[in-house]
C-alpha positions in Angstrom: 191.4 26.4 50.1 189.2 29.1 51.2 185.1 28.9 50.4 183.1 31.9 50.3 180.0 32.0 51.2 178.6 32.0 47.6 177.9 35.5 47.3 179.5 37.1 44.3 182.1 39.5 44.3 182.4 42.7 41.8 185.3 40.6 39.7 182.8 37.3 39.6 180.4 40.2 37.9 182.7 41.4 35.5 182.9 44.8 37.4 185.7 47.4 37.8 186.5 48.8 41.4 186.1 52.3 39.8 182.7 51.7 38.7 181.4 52.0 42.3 178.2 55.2 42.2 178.2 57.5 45.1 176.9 56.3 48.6 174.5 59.8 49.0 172.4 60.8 46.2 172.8 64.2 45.1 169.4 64.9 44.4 168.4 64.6 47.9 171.3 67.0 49.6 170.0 69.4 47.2 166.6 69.2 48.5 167.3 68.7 51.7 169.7 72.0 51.3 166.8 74.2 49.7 164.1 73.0 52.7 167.0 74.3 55.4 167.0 77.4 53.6 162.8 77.6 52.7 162.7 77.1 56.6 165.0 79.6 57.5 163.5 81.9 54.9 160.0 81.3 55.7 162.0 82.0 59.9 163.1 85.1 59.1 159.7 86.6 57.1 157.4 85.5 59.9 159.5 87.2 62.8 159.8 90.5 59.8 156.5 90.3 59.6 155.6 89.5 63.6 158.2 92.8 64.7 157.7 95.2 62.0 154.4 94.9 59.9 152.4 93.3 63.1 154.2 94.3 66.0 152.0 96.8 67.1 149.5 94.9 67.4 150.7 92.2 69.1 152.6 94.2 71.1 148.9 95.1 72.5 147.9 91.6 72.9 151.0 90.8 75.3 150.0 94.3 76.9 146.3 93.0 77.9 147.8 89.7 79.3 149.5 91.9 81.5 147.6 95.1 82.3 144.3 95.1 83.5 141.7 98.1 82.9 139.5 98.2 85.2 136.3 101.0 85.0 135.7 102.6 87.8 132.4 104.3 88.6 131.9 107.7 90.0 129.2 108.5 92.5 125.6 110.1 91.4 125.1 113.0 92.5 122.8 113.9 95.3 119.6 115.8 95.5 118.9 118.1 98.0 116.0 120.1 99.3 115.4 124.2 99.1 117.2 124.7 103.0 120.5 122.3 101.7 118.6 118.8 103.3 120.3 116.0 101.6 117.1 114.1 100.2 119.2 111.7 98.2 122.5 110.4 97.8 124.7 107.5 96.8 126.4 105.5 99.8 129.1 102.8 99.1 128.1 99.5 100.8 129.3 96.3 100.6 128.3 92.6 100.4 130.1 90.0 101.8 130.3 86.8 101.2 131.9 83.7 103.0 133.3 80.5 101.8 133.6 78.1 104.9 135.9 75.3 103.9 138.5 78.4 103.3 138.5 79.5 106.6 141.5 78.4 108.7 144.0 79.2 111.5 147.3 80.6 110.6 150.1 82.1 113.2 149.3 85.4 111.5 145.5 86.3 110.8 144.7 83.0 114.3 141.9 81.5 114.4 139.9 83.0 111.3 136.8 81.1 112.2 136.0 82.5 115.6 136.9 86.0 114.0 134.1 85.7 111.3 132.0 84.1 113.9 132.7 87.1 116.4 132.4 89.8 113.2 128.8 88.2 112.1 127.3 88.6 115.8 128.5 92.0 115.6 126.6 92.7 112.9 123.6 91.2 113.8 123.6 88.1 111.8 120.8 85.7 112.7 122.7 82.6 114.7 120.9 80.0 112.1 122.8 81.8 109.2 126.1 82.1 111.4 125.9 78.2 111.9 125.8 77.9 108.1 128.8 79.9 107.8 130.5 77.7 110.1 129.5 74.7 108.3 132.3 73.3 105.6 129.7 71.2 103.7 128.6 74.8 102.4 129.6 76.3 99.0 129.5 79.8 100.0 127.0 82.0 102.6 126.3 85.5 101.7 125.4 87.5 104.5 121.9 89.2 104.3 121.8 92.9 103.5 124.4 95.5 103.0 127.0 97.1 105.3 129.0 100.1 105.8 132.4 99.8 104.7 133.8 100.0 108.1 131.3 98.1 110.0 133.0 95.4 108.0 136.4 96.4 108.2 137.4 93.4 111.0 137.0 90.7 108.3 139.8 92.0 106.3 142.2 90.2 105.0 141.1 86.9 106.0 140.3 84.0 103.5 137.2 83.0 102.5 135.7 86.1 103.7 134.9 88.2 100.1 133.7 91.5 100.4 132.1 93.6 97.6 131.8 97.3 97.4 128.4 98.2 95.6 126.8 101.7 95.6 123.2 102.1 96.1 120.5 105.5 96.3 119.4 106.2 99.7 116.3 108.2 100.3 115.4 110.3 103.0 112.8 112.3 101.5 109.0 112.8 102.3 107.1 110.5 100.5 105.6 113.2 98.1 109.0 115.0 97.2 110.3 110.9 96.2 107.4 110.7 93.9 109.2 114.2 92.2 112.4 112.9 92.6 111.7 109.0 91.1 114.1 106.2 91.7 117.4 104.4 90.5 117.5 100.5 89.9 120.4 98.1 90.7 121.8 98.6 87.6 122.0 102.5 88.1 119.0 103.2 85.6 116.9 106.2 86.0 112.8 105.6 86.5 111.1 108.8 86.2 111.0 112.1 87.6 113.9 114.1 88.7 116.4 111.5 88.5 115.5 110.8 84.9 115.1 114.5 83.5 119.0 115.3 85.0 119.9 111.9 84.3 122.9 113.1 82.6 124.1 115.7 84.9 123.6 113.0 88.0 125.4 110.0 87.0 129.1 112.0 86.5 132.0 110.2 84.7 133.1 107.1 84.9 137.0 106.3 85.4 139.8 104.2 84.5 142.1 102.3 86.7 145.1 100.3 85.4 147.0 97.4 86.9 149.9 94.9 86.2 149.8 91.7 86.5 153.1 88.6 86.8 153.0 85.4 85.2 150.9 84.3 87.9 148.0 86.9 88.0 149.6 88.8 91.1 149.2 92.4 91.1 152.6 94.3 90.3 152.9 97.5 91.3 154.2 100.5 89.1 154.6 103.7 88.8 154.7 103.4 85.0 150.7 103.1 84.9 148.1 105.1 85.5 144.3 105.8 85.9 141.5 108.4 85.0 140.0 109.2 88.5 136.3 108.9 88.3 134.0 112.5 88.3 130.9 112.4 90.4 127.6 113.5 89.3 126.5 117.4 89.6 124.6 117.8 92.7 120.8 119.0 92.0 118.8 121.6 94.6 115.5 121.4 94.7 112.7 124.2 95.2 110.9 121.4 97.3 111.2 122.4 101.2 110.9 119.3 102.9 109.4 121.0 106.5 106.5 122.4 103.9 106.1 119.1 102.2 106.5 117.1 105.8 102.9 119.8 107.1 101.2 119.8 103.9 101.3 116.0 103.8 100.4 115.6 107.5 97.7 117.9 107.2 96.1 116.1 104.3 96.3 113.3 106.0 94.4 114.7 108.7 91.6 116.1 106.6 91.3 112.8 104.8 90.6 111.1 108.5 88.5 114.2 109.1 86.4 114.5 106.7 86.1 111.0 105.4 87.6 111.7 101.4 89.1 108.8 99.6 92.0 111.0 98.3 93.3 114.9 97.9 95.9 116.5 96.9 98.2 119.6 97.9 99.9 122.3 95.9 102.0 124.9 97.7 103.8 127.4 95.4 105.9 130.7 96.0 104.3 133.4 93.6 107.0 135.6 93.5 109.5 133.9 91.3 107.2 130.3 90.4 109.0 128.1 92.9 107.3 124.8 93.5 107.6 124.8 97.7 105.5 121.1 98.6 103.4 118.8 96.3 101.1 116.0 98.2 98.9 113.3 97.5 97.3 110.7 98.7 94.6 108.1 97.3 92.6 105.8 99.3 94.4 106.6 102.7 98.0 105.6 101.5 100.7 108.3 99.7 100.1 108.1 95.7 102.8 106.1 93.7 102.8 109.6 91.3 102.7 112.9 92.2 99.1 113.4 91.6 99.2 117.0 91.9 101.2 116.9 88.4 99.6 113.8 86.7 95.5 113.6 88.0 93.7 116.8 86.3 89.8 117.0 86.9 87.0 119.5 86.7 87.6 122.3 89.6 84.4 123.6 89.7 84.0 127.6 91.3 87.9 127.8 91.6 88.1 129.2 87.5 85.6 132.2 88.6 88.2 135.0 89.3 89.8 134.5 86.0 86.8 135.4 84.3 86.0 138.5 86.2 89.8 139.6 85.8 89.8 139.4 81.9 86.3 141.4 82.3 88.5 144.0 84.6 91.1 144.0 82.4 88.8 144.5 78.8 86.9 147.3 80.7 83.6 145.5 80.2 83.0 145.4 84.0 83.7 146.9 87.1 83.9 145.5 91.0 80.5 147.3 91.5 78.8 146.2 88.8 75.1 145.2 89.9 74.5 141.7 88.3 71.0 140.3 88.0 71.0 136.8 90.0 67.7 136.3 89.3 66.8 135.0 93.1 68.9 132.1 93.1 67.4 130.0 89.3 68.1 130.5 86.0 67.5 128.9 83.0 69.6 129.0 80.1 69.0 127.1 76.6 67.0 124.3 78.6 69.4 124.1 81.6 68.6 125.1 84.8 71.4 126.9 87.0 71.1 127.7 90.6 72.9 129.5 93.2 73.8 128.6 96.9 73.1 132.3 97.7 70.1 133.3 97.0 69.9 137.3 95.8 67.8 139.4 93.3 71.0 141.1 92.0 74.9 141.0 93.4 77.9 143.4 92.4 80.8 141.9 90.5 82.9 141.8 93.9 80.2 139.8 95.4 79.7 137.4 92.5 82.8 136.0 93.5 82.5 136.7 97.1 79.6 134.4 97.1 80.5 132.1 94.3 77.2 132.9 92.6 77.4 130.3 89.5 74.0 132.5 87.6 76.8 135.8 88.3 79.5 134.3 86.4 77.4 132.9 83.2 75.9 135.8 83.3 79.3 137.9 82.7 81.2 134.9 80.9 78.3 135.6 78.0 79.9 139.4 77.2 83.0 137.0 75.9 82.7 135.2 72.4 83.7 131.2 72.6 87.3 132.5 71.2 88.1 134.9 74.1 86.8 132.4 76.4 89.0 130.0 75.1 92.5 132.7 75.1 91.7 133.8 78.4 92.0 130.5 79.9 94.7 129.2 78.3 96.8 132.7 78.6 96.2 131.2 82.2 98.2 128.0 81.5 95.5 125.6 81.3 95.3 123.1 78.8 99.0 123.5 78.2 102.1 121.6 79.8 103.9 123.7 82.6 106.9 123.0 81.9 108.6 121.2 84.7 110.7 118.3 84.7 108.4 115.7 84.9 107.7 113.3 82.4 104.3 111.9 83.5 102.9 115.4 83.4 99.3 116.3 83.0 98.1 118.9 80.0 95.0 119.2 81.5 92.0 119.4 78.9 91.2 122.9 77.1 88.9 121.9 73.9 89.2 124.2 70.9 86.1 126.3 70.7 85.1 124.6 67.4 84.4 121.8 69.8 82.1 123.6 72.2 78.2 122.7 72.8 75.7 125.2 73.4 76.3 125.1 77.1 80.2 124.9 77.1 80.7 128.4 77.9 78.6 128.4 80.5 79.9 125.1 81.9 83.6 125.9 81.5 82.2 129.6 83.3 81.4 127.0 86.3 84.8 125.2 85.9 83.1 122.1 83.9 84.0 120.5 80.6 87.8 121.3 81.2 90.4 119.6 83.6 93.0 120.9 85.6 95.9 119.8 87.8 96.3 121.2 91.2 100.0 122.8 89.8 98.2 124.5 86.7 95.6 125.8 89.0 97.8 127.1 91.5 100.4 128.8 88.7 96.7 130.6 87.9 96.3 132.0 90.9 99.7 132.8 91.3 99.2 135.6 88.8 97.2 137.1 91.1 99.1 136.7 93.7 102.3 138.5 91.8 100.7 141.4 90.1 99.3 139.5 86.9 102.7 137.8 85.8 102.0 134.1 84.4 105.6 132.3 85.9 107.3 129.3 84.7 106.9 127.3 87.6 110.0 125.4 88.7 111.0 122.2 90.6 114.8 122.8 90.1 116.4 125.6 92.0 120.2 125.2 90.7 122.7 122.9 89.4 126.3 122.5 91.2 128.9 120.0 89.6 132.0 118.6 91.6 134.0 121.5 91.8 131.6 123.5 93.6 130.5 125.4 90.1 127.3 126.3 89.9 125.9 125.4 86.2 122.1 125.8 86.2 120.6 128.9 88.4 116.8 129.2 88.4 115.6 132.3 87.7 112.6 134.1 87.1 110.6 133.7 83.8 107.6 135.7 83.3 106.0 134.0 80.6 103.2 136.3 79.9 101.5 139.1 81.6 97.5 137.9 82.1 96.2 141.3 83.4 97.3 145.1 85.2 99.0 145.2 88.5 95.7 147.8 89.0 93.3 144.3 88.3 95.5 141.9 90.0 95.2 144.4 93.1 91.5 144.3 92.7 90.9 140.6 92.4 93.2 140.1 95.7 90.5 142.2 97.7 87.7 140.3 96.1 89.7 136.8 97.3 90.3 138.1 101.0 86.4 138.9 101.3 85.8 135.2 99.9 87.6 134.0 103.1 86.5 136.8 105.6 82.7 137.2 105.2 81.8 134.9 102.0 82.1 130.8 101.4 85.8 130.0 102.8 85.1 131.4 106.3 87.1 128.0 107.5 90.4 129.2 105.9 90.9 132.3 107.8 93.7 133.0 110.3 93.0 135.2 113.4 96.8 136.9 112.8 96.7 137.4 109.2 94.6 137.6 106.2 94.4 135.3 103.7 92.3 135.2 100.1 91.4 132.6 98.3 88.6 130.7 96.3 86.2 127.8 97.1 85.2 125.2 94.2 83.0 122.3 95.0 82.4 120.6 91.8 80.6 117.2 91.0 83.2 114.0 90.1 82.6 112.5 87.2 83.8 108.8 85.9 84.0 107.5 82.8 82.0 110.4 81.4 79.0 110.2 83.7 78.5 112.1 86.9 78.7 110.0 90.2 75.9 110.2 92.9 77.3 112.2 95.8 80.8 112.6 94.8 82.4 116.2 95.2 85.7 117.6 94.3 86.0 120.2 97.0 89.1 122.6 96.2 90.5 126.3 97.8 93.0 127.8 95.5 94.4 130.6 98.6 97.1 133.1 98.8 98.8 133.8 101.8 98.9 136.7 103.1 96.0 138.3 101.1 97.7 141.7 100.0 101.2 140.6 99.4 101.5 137.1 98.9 104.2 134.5 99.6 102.6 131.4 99.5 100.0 130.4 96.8 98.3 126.9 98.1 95.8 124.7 96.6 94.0 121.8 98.4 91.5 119.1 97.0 89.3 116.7 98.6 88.1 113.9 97.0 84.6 113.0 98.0 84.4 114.2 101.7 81.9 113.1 103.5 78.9 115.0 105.1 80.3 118.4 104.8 81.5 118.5 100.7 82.2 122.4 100.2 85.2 123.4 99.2 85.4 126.1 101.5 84.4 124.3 104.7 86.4 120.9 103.9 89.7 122.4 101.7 89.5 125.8 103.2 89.9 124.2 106.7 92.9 121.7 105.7 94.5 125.2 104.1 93.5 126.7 107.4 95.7 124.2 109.3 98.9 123.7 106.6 99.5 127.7 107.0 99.4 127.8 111.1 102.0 124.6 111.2 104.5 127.0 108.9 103.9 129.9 111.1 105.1 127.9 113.9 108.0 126.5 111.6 111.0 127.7 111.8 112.4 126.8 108.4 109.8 127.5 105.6 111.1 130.1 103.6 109.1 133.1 105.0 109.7 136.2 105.5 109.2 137.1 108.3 109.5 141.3 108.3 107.6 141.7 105.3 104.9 139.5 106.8 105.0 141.0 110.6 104.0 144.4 108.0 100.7 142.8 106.8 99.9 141.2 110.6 96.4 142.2 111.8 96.1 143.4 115.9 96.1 139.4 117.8 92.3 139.2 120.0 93.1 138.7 123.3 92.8 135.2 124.3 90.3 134.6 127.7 91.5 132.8 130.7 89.7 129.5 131.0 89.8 128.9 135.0 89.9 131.0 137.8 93.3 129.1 138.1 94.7 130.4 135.0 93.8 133.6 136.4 96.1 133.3 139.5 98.8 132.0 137.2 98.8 134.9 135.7 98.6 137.4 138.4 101.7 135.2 139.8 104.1 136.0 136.2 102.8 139.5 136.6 104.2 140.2 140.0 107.2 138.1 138.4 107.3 140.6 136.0 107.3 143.5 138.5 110.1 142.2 140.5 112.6 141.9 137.2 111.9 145.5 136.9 112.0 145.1 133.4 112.4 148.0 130.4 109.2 147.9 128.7 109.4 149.7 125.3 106.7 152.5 124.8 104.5 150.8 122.3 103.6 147.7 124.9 100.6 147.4 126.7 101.1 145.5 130.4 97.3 144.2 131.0 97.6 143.6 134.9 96.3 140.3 136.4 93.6 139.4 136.4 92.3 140.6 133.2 94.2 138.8 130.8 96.7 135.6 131.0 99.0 137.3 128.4 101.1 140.2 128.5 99.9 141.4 125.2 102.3 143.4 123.0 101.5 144.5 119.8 102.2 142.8 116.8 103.1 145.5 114.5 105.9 146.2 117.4 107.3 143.4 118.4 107.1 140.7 115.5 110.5 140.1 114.9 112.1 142.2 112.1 114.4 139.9 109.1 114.4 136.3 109.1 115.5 134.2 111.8 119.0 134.3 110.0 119.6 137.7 109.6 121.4 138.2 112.8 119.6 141.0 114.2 118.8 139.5 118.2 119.4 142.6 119.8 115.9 143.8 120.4 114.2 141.9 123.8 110.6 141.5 124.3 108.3 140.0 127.3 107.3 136.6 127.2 104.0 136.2 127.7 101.7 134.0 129.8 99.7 131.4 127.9 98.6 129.0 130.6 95.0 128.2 129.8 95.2 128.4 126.6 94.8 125.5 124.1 98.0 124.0 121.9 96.8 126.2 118.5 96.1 129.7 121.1 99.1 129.2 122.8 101.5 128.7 119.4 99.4 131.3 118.0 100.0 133.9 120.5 104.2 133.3 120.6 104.0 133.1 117.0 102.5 136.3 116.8 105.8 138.3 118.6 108.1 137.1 116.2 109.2 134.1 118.7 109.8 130.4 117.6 108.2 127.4 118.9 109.3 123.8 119.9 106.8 121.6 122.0 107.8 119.4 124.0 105.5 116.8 126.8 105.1 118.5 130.3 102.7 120.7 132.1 100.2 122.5 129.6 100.5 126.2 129.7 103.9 126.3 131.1 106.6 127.5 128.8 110.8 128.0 129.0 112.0 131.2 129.6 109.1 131.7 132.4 106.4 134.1 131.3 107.8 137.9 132.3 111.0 136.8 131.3 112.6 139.1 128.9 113.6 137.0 125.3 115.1 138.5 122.1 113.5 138.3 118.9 113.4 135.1 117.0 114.7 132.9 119.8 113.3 129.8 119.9 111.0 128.9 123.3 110.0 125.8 124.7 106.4 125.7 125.1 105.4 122.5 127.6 101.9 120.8 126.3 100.0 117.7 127.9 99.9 115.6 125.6 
């Protein structure tokens, strides 16, 4: 008999076999079914949705992951002077940094250590910062200063040597034209001046380069891609000529340690077309941070005479010969006494001015009401902005004539109660200078971009007429007689003449008049009759001697003899060798300089030389010079124009000082380099013959 185990059986429950359910519930295969197909569903509408609705856009993600953009920036433009001197310009340097623990030997780059070792001695590196470069315990060493590209070109392709191109602003300008021309920051940021007014001409356009990258960030290279080359900046000329600006600021300097002044400032302007030519400054012995002669105005004092006695010229309410009573040197007007330097019971209008007679010029400044007074100075520019592209520029101060005092006219007569900047002072005079045309004056000659097109051209804008050719004409004599027999005798050039006008005002601070302290100013022309340079020069408190036309007229003096013996400042040369006065002829100084020159004219003999009719051959020993004249033999054209057919005789200038001796070459259309040797002697020999415009060497002890 068989036992179960006790568990019962479907016939011990009463059961039928057929009564069995199923072993998989139907309920769950559906659901199970339906969740399949909401997956598959839910599949298909995401990728629908990822390749047609979104796949643009994705697309463009996987694109970035892949290609790399990279902006590329374009060089600024440079800046260059009046002649084509680069002044500024953008160089690409580089940085490098080194990583120590990454440098290593391998069979292809070898030993990687002694080559950055080797590389940092070559450049100069102190030994202290090379041993840190060697040392593994160090993060990373970056190498002082920047480098030229190639100068770093041996640590290529070596690890742990990193080297970053940067661009930065070089300067080579005088220290007055970079005050005009401003600066750039690291970041490529304009800070005033030129750089900021043609901000967005100089920086160009900046450029696109693309790149493809693997799986592992390794550049893939392909022609499929590419870039937007970057466009550099336009290229800006200036009217600034840097030899001008390099005299003008060596002179002031010079007059400063001369006659003791805290400070000046120099204007040097081309009055045929408004061309700004040199603008210098200096305060306390050092270059200003600004260009003062734009951003300082103050009271000129006598300098804002002539403009008076034009208008008067021009309204027919005087004439050059007009006796004025001067009233012996002291007059007193509503409770104010004025007095006069030169002391005289009457002067004519041309003498007024000649002298600087302050009683004179109130006196004629009264036939104006307070309204005329007030148009006829600013038809002159003042009180007004110039117009050139600098941002810190000075109005001046021109107050309505509702605002005058009692005195104003009289004091404004004088050159009081109103300020002026050097530039609006020389624009002034510049009027004069051209004939009576009031010019835009201009800092920016042209404009070039990449391509070599020229965009901006300066030209020249009249921007008012002031007064008649006929007066202009007339107040130019009166200016040459200020410098020849009146108050600027310091300003006067043996070779040519030159007008111009003295001020010598009292400074004032904070509203109140200082003890001792002068503004001394000459506002010239040069030459007198038909101008090509307009200059003005202040002293600021000289000491001892404080008049304008002793102190400025004497630094003008001295900035106008260094062109003359300068090559390249923008003269010309034939129209001035037509307004040259007959050269004195220069004394010998020893009985030796006498035999010297006995000794070139026998030279002189034996080359048998053709000496053209006009020349006058002073034998030995009368003269150390073989003096030809001026109007002759003064080189026609300027030094460019190609025409060095003509010969001359050098002459002797042994025993004559540096400033006789320059003078005297000068003077027959000859150029001039000095150079250390025996003083006197010059290169060709005197006798020799030279052509016109060559350049001598002229030997000076120095």
């Amino acid at each position: 008999m068989i036992l179960d185990s006790g568990a019962p059986t479907q016939v011990q429950r009463g059961m039928e076999p057929q009564d069995v359910g199923p072993l998989v519930s139907r309920m769950r295969a559906r659901l199970v079914h339906y969740s399949l197909v909401a997956v598959a569903l839910t599949i298909l509408a995401r990728s629908v949705q990822l390749q047609l609705v979104e796949g643009a856009q994705w697309g463009l993600v996987a694109e970035k992951q892949q290609i790399r953009e990279l902006t590329t920036m374009p060089l600024r433009g440079r800046i260059l002077d009046a002649t084509g001197r680069v002044l500024v310009e953008t160089r690409e340097l580089t940085r490098v940094t080194i990583t120590p623990y990454q440098l290593r030997t391998t069979k292809k780059l070898g030993d990687s250590r002694a080559r950055v070792r080797d590389g940092m001695r070559a450049l100069d590196v102190p030994a202290a910062l090379i041993r840190r470069a060697m040392d593994t315990t160090q993060k990373w060493v970056e190498l002082p200063g920047l480098y030229a590209p190639s100068a770093v070109e041996r640590f290529a392709g070596i690890p742990g040597v990193k080297r970053e191109l940067v661009y930065r602003r070089m300067q080579s300008a005088a220290m007055g034209i970079q005050r005009v021309i401003g600066t750039v920051d690291n970041a490529d940021l304009p800070q005033g001046g030129i750089e900021q007014a043609t901000d967005s001409l100089l920086r160009g356009v900046k450029g696109r380069d693309a790149l493809m990258l693997d799986g592992r960030g390794n550049r893939v290279i392909t022609p499929t891609l590419s870039g937007v080359s970057a466009q550099p900046g336009h290229a800006v000329t200036l009217t600034l000529n840097q030899s001008l600006q390099e005299i003008a600021e060596n002179e002031l300097a010079k007059a400063m340690t001369r006659t003791g002044a805290t400070g000046g400032d120099v204007v040097m302007l081309d009055p045929r077309d408004g061309s700004v030519l040199a603008l210098a400054g200096a305060r306390d012995g050092e270059p200003s941070p600004t260009s003062t002669a734009l951003t300082q105005a103050y009271e000129p004092g006598s300098v804002m005479k002539p403009f008076i006695v034009a208008r008067l010229l021009d309204a027919h309410r005087a004439t050059p010969d007009e006796m004025v009573n001067t009233e012996n040197g002291v007059f007193t007007l509503a409770k104010r006494t004025i007095r006069d330097e030169h002391i005289a019971s009457q002067l004519p209008v041309r003498d007024v001015i000649r002298f600087s007679s302050n009683i004179g010029i109130v006196k004629l400044a009264q036939r104006f009401t307070t309204r005329e007074e007030f148009e006829l100075l600013r038809d002159f520019g003042f009180g007004a902005y110039s117009g050139v592209p600098y941002s810190a520029e000075s109005r001046g101060r021109l107050r309505l004539p509702k605002d005058w005092e009692a005195q104003s006219s009289a004091s404004i007569a004088m050159g009081y109660e109103m300020l002026a900047t050097p530039l609006q002072i020389a624009v002034a005079y510049a009027a004069i200078a051209n004939g009576g045309e009031l010019l835009q004056p201009h800092l920016i000659r042209n404009i070039v971009d990449a391509n070599g097109v020229v965009t901006y051209a300066q030209d020249r804008r009249v921007i008012r007429r002031v007064m008649s050719p006929q007066t202009a004409l007339t107040m130019r004599t009166m200016l040459e007689s200020v410098v020849d027999s009146g108050t600027s005798k310091e300003a006067e050039l043996a070779t040519f003449d030159v007008g111009g006008k003295s001020g010598t005002a009292r400074r004032s601070e904070r509203g109140r008049y200082l003890v001792g302290a002068y503004n001394a100013t000459f506002a010239g022309m040069f030459p007198a009759r038909a101008p090509q340079f307009v200059l003005v020069a202040r002293l600021i408190d000289p000491i001892g001697k404080i008049y304008g036309g002793v102190v400025a007229g004497a630094l003008v003096n001295g900035i106008l003899q260094a062109a003359l013996a300068t090559r390249d400042v923008s003269l010309d040369r034939d129209a001035l060798s037509r307004q040259a006065k007959p050269l004195p002829l220069p004394k010998p100084k020893s009985e030796h300089a006498l035999e010297l020159a006995a000794r070139d004219s026998a030279r002189f003999d034996s080359l048998r030389a053709p000496v053209p009719p006009a020349a006058v051959l002073l034998s030995a020993p009368a003269s150390v010079v073989v003096e030809l004249p001026l109007r002759t033999f003064v080189a026609r054209g300027s030094v460019d124009s190609g025409r060095s057919d003509r010969m001359q005789v050098m002459p002797s200038v042994y025993g004559l000082d540096l400033r006789q001796a320059v003078r005297t070459l000068h003077a027959l259309g000859l150029h001039v380099k000095i150079m250390n040797g025996k003083l006197g002697q010059t290169r060709p020999a005197a006798g020799a013959l030279v052509r016109a415009g060559a350049t001598v060497v002229l030997e000076s002890a120095r």
